[in-house]
DRENPA-3360 file (N, C-alpha, C; in nm, 2 decimals, always signed):
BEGIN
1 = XXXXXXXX = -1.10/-0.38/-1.49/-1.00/-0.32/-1.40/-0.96/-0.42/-1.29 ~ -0.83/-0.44/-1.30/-0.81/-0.51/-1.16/-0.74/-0.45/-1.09 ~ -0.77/-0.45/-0.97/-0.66/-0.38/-0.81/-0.56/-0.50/-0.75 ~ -0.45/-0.48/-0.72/-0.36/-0.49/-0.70/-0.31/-0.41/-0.55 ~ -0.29/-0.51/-0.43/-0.23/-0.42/-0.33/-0.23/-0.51/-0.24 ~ -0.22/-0.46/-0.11/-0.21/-0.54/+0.04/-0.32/-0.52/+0.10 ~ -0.32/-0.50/+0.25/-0.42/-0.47/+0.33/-0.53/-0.34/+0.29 ~ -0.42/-0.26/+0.25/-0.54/-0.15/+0.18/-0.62/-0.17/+0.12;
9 = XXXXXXXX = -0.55/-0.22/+0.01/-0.68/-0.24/-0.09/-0.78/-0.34/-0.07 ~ -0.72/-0.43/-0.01/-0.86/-0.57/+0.04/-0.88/-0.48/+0.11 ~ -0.89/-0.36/+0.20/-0.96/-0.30/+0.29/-0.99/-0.34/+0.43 ~ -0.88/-0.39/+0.52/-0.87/-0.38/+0.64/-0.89/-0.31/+0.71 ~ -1.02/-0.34/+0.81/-1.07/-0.21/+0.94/-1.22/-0.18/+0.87 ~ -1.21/-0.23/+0.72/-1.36/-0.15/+0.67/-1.46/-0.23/+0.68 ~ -1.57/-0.23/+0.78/-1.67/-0.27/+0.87/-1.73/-0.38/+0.71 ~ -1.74/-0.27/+0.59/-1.85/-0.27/+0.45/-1.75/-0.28/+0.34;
17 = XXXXXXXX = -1.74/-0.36/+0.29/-1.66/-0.43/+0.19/-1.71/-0.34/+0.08 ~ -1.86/-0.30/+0.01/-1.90/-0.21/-0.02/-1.79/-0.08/-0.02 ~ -1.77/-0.05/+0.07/-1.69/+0.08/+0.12/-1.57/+0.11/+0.06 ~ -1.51/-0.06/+0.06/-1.37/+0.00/+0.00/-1.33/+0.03/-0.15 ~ -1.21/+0.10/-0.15/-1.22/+0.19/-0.29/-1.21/+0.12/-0.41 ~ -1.19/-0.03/-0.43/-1.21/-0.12/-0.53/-1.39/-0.10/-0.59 ~ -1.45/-0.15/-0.47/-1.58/-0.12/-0.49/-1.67/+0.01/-0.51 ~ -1.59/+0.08/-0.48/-1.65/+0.25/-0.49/-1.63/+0.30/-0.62;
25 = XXXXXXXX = -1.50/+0.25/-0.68/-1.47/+0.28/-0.83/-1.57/+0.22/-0.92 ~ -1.61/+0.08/-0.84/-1.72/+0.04/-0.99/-1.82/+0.11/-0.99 ~ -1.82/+0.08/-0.86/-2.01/+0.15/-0.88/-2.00/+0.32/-0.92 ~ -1.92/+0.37/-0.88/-1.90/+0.54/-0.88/-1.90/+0.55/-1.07 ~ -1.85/+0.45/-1.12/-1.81/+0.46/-1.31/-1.94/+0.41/-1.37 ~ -1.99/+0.31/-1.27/-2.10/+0.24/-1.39/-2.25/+0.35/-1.36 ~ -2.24/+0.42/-1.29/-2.38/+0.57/-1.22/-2.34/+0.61/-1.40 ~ -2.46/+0.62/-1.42/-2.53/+0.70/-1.54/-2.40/+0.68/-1.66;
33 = XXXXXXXX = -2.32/+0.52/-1.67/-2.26/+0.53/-1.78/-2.30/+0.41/-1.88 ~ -2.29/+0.40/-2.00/-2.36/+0.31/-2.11/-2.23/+0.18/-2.09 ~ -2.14/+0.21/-2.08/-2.02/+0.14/-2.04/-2.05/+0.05/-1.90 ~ -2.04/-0.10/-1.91/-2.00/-0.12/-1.79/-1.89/-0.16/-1.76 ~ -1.88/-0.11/-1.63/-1.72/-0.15/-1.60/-1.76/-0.25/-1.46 ~ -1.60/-0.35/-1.47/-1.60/-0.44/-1.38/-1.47/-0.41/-1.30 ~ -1.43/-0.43/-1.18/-1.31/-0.44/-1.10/-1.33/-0.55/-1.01 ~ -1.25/-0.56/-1.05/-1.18/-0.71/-0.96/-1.08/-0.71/-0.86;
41 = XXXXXXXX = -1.07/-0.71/-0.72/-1.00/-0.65/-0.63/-0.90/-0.81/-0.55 ~ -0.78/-0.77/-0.61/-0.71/-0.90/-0.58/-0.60/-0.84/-0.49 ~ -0.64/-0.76/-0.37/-0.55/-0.69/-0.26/-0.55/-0.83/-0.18 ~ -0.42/-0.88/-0.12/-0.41/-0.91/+0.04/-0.32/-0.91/+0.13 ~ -0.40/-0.90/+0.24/-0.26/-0.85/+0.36/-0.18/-0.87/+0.33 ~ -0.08/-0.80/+0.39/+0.08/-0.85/+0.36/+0.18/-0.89/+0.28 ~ +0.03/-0.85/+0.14/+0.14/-0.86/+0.02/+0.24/-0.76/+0.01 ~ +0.38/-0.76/-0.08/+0.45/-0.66/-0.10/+0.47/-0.66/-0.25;
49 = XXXXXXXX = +0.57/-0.61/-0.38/+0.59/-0.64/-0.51/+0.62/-0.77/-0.51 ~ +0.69/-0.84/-0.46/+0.72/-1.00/-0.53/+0.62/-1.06/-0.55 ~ +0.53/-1.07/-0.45/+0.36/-1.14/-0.41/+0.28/-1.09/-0.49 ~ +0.33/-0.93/-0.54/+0.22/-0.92/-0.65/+0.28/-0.92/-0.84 ~ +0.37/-0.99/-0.81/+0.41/-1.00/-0.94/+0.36/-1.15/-0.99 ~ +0.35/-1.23/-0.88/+0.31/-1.38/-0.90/+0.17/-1.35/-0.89 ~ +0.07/-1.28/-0.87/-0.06/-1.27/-0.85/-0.06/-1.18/-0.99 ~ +0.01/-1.17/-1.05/-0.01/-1.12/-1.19/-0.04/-1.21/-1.26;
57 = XXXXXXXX = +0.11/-1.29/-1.26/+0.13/-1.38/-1.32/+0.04/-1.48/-1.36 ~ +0.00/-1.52/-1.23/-0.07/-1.67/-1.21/-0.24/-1.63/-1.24 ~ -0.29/-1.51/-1.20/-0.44/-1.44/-1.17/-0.48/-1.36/-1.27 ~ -0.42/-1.23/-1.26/-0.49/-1.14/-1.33/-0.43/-1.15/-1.48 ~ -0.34/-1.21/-1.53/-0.35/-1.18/-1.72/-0.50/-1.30/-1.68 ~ -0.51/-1.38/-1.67/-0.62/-1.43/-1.65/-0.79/-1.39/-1.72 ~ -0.77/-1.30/-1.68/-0.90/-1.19/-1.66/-0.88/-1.06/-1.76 ~ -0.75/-1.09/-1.83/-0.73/-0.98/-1.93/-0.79/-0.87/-1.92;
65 = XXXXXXXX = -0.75/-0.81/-1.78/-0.78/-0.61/-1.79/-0.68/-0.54/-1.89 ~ -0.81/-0.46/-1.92/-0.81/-0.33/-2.00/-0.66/-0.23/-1.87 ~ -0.71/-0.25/-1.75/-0.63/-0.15/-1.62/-0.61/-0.20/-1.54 ~ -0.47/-0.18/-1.49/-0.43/-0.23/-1.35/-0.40/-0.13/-1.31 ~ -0.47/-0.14/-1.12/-0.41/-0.05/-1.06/-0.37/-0.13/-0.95 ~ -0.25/-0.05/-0.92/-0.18/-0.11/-0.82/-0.10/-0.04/-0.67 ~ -0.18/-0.04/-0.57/-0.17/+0.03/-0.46/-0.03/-0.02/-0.41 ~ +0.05/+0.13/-0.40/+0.13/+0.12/-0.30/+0.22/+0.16/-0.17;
73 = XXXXXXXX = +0.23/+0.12/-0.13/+0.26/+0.20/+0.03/+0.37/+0.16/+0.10 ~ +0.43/+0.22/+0.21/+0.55/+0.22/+0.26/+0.63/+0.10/+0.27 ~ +0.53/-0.01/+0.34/+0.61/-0.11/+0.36/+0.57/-0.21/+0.27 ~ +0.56/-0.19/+0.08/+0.58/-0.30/-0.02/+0.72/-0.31/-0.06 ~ +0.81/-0.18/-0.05/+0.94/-0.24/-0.08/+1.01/-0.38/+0.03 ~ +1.10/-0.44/-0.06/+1.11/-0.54/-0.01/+1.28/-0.49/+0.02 ~ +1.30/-0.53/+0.15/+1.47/-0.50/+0.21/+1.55/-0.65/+0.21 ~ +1.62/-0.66/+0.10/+1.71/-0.74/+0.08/+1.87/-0.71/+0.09;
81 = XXXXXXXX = +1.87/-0.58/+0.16/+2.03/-0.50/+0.19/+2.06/-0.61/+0.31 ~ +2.12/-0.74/+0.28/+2.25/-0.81/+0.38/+2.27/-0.65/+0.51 ~ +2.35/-0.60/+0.45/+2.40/-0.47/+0.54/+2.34/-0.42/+0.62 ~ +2.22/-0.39/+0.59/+2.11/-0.32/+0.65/+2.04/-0.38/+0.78 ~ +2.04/-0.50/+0.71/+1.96/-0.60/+0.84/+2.08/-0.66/+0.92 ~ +2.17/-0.61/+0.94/+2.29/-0.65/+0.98/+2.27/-0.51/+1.09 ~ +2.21/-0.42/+1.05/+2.26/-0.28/+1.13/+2.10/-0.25/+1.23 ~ +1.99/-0.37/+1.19/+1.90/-0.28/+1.25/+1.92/-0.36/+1.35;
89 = XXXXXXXX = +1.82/-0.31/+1.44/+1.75/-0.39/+1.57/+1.63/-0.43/+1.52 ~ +1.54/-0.52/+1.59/+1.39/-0.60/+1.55/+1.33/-0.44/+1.60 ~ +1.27/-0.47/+1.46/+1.15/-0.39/+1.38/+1.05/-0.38/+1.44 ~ +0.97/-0.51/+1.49/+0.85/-0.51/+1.53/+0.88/-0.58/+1.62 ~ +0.80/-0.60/+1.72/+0.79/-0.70/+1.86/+0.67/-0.78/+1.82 ~ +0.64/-0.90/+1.83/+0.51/-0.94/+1.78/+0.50/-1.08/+1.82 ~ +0.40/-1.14/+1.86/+0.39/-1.29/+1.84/+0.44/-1.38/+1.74 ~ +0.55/-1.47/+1.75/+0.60/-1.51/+1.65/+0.45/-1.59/+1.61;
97 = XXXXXXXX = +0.50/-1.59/+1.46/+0.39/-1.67/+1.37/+0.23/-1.63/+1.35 ~ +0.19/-1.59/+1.47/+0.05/-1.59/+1.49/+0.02/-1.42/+1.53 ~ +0.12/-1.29/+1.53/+0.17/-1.21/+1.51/+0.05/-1.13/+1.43 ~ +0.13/-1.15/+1.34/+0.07/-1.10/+1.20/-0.06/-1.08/+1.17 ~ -0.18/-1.19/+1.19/-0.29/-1.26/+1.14/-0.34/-1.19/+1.24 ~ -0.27/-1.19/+1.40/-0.36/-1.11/+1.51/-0.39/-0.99/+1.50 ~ -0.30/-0.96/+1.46/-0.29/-0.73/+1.44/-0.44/-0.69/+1.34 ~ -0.49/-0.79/+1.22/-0.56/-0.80/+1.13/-0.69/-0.80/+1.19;
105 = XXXXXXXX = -0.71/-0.89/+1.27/-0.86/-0.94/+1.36/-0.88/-0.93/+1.51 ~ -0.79/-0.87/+1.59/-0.84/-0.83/+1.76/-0.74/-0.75/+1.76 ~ -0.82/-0.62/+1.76/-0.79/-0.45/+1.79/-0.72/-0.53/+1.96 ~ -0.78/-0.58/+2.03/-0.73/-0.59/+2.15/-0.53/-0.62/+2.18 ~ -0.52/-0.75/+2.08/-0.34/-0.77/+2.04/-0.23/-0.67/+2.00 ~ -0.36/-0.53/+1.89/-0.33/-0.45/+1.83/-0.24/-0.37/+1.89 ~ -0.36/-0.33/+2.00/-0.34/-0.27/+2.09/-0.20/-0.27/+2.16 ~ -0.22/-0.39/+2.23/-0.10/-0.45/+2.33/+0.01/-0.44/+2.27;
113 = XXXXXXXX = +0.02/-0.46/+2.15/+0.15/-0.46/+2.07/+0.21/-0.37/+2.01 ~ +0.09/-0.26/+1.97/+0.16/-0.10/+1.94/+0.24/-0.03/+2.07 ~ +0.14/-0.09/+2.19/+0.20/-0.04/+2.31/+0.32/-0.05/+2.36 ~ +0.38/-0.22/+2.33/+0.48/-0.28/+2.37/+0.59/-0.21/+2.26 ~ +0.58/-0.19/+2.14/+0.71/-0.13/+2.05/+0.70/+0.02/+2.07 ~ +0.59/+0.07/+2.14/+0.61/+0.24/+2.17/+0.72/+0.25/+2.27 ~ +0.71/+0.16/+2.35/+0.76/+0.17/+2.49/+0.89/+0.11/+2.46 ~ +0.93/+0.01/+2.33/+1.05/-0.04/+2.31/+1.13/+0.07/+2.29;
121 = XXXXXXXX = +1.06/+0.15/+2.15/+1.16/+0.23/+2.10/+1.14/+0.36/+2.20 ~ +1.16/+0.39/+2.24/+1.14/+0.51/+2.37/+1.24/+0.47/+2.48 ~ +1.29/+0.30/+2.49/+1.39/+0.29/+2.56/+1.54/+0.19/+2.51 ~ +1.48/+0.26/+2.34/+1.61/+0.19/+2.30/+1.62/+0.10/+2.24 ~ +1.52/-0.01/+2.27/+1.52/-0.18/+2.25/+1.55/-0.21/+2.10 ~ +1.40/-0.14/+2.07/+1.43/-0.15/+1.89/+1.43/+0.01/+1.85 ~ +1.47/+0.03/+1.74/+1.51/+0.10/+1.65/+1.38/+0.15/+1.62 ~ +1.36/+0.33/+1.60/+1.22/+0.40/+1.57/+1.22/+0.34/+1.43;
129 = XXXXXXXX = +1.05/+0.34/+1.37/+1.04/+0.31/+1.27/+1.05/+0.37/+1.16 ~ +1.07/+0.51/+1.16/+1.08/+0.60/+1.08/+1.26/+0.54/+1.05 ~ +1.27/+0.54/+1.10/+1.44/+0.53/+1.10/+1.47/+0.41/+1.04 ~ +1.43/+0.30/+1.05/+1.44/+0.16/+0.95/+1.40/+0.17/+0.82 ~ +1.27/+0.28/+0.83/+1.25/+0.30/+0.68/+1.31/+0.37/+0.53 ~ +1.35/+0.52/+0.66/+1.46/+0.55/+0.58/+1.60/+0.50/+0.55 ~ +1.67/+0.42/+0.61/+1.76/+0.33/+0.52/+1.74/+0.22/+0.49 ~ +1.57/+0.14/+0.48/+1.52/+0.10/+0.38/+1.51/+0.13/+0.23;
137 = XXXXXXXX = +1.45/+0.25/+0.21/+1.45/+0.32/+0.11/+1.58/+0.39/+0.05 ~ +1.70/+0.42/+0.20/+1.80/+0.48/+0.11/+1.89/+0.37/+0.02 ~ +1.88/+0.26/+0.08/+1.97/+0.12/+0.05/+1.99/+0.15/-0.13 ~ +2.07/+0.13/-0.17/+2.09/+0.17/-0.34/+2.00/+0.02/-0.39 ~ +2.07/-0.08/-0.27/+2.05/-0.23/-0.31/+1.88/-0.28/-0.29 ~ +1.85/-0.23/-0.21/+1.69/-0.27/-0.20/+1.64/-0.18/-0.33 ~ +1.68/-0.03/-0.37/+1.60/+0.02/-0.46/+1.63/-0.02/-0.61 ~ +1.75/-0.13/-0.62/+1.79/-0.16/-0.77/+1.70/-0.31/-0.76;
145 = XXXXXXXX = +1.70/-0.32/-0.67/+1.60/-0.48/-0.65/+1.47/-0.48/-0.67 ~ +1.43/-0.36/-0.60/+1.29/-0.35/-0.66/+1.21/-0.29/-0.76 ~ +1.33/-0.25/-0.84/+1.32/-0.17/-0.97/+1.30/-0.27/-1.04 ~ +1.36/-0.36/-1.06/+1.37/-0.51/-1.13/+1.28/-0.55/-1.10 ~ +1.21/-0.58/-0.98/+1.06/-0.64/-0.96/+0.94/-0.54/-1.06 ~ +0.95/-0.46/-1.03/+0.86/-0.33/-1.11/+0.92/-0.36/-1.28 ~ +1.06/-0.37/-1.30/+1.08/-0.43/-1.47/+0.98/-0.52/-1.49 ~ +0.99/-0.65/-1.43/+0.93/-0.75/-1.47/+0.76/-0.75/-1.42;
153 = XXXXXXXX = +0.73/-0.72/-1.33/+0.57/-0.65/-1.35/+0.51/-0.61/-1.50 ~ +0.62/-0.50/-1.54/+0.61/-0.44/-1.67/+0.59/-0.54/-1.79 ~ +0.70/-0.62/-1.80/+0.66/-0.71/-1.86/+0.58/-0.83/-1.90 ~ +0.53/-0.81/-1.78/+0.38/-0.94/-1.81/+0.31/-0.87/-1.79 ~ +0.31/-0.71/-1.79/+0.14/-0.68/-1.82/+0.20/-0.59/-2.00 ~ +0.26/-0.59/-2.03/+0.31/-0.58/-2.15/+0.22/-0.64/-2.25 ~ +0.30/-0.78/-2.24/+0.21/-0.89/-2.28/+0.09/-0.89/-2.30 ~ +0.01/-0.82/-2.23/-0.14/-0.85/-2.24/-0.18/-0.68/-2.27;
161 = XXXXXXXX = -0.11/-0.57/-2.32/-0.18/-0.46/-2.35/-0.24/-0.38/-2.34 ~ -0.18/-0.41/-2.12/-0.31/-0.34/-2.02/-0.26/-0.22/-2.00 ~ -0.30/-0.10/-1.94/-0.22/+0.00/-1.88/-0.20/-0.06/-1.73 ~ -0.14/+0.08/-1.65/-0.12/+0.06/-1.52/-0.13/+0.20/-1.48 ~ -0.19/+0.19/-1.35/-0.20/+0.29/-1.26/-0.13/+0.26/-1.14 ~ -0.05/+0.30/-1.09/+0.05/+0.29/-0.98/-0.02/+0.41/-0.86 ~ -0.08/+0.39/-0.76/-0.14/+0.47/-0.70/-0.05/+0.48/-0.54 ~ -0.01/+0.57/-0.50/+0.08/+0.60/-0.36/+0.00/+0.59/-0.27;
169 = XXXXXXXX = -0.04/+0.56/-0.18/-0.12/+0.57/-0.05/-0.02/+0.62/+0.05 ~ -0.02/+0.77/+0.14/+0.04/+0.83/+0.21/+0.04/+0.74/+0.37 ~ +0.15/+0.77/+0.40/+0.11/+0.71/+0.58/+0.06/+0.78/+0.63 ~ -0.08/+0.77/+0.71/-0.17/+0.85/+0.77/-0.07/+0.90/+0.92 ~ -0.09/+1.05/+0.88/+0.02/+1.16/+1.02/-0.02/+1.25/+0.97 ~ +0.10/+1.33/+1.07/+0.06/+1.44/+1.08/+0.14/+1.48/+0.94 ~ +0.03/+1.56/+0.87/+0.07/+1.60/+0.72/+0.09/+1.73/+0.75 ~ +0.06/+1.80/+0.83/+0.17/+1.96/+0.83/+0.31/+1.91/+0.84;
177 = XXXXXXXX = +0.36/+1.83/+0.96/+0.54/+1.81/+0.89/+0.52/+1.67/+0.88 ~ +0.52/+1.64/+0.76/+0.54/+1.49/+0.72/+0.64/+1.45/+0.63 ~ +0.66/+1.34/+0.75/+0.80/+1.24/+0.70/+0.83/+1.14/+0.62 ~ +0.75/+1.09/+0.54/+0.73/+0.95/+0.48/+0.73/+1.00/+0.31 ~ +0.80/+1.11/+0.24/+0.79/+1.19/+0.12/+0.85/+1.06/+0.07 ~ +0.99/+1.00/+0.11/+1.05/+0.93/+0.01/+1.01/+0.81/-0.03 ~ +0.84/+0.74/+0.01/+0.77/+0.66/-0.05/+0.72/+0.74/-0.14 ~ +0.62/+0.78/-0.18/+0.56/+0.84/-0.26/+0.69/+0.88/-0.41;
185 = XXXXXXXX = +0.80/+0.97/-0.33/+0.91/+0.93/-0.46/+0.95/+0.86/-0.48 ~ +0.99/+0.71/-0.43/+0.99/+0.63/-0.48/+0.93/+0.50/-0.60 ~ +0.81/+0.51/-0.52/+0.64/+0.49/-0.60/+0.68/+0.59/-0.76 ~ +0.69/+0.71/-0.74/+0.64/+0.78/-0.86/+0.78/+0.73/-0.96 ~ +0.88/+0.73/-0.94/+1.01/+0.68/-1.00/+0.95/+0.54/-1.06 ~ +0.93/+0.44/-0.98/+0.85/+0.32/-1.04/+0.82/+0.33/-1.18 ~ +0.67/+0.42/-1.10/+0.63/+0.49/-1.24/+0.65/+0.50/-1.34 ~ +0.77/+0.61/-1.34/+0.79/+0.68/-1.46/+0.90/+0.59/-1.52;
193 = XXXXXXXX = +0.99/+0.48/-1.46/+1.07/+0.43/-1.51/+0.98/+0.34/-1.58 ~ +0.86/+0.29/-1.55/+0.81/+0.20/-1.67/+0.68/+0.21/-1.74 ~ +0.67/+0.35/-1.74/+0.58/+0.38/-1.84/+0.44/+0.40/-1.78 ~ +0.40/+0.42/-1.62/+0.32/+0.38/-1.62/+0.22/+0.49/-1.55 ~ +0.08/+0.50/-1.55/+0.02/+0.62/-1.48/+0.08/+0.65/-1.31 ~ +0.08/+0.76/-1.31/+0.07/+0.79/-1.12/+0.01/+0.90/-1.06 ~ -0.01/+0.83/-0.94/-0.13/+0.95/-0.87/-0.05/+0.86/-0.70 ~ -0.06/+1.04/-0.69/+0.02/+1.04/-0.52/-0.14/+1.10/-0.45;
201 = XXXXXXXX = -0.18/+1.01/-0.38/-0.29/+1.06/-0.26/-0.26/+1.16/-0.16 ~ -0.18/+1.20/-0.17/-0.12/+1.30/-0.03/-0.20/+1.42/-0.03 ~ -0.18/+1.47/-0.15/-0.28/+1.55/-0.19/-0.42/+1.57/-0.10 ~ -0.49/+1.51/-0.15/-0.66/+1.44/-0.11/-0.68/+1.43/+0.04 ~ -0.54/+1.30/+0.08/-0.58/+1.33/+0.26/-0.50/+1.43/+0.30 ~ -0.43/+1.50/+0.27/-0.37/+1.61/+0.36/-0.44/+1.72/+0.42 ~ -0.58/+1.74/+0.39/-0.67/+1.83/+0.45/-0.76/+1.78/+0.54 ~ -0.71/+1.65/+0.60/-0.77/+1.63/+0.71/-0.68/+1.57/+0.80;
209 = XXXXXXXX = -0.72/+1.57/+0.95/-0.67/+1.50/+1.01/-0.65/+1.35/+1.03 ~ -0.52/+1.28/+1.13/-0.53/+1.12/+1.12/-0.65/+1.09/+1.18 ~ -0.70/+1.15/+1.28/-0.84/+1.08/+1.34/-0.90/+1.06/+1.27 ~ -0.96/+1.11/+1.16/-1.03/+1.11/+1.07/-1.03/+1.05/+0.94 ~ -0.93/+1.01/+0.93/-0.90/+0.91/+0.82/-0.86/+0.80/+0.85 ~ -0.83/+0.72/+0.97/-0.78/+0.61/+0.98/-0.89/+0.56/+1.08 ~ -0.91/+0.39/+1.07/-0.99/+0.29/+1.11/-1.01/+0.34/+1.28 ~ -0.88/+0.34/+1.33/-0.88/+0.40/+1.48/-0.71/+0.45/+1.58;
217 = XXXXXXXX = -0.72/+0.48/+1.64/-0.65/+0.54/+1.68/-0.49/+0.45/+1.69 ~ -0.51/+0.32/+1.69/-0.41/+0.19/+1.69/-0.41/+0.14/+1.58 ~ -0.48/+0.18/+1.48/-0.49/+0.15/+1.30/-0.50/+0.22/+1.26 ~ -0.36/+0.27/+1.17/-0.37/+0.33/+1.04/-0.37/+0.33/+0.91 ~ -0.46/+0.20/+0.89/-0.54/+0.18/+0.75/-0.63/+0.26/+0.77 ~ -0.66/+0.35/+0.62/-0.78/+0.41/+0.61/-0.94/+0.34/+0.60 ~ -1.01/+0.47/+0.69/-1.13/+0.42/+0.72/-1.24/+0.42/+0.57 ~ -1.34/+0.40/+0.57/-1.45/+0.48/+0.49/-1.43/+0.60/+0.42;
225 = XXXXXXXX = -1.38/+0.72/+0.52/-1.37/+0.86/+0.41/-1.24/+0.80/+0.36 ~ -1.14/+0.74/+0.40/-1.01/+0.73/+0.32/-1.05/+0.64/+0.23 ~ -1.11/+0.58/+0.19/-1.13/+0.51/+0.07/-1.16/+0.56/+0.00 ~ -1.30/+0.64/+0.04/-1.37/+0.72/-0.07/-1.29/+0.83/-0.16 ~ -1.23/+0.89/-0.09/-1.10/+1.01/-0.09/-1.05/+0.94/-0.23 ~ -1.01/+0.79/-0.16/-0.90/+0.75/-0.27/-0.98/+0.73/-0.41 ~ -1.11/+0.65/-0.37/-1.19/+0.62/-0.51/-1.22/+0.76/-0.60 ~ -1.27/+0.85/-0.57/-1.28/+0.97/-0.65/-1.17/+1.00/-0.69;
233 = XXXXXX = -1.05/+1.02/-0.63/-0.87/+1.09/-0.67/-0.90/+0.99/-0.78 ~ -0.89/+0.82/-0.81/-0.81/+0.78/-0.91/-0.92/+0.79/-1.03 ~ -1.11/+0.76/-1.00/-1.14/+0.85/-1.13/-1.13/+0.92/-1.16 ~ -1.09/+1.03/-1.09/-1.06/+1.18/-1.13/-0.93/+1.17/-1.23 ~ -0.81/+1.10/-1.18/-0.69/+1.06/-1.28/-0.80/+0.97/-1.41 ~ -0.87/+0.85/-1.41/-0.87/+0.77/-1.54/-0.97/+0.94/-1.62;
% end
């Protein structure tokens, strides 16, 4: 089995590499089974679909899985709408270059920097995020572009005879009114336009709160129970 994803799935925030749900799947399948199974977790940060279409390419037919699963979440579509990025304001505030890598490894930057875009969009600066994302998603042009990424995914794991599991990871909130539905439909469209398994998490974490599922109160990658959560949901699907 190989995993497929970003920060999630390499498990950012998770103290025990053990922990995260790449790892929980093996050991959870190989407990009292004659079968052994292997997973191979080829998640990293800040990948999105392009980055994991080349890490198909170049990696996993490699290793010829039986299953791919491939975690997805809000921010893998890729926004290639000219128009769009014509209409927003900056997204994120962040250290140029060294930005990114920081938010990953000192909660302290994290910190500073969630603070600095709370206080942006509260006075305007930049554009709320919920709001970039939905005409991310609504773009016809980002979603025909990424359809085609997901085509050709399809067809290099074709090739090799594997299935796919396409798994949703919800954005950790408040799930009594939650706003982030048209990831998960989009994810499941993926899906179904290429043949392939899906399992929407929303389910699983919606009976708990964010505290409780997320690394900490300035990170909303899932902690330990969110892993686990997730590793039972997708044997429960195989």
């Amino acid at each position: 089995i190989a995993v497929m994803g970003d920060s999630l799935a390499f498990g950012s925030g998770v103290a025990n590499v053990n922990k995260t749900f790449p790892e929980l799947i093996e050991k959870r399948l190989n407990n009292n089974s004659k079968i052994n199974y292997e997973v191979y977790n080829f998640g990293i940060p800040g990948y999105d679909i392009r980055d994991e279409l080349s890490v198909i390419k170049n990696k996993v037919i490699k290793y010829n899985p039986d299953l791919i699963i491939i975690e997805y979440y809000e921010n893998d579509i890729e926004n290639i709408d000219l128009k769009l990025r014509g209409l927003e304001t900056i997204d994120t505030i962040q250290l140029p270059y060294f930005g990114f890598w920081l938010r990953q490894f000192s909660y302290t930057y994290y910190f500073a920097e969630s603070r600095i875009n709370k206080i942006a969009e509260s006075i305007g600066v930049k554009r709320r995020w919920l709001d970039t994302l939905n005409m991310t998603y609504s773009s016809e042009v980002n979603r025909n572009y990424n359809k085609e990424l997901y085509r050709n995914i399809s067809r290099e794991i074709d090739r090799e005879n594997a299935s796919v599991l396409l798994v949703a990871f919800p954005v950790i909130s408040n799930f009594t009114d939650y706003q982030f539905s048209m990831v998960g439909d989009f994810a499941k469209e993926l899906a179904e336009d290429n043949g392939f398994y899906f399992l929407d998490l929303k389910e699983d974490f919606e009976n708990y709160t964010s505290a409780e599922l997320s690394v900490n109160r300035y990170d909303y990658h899932p902690n330990e129970l969110g892993h686990s959560l997730a590793a039972d949901s997708i044997i429960r699907k195989l």
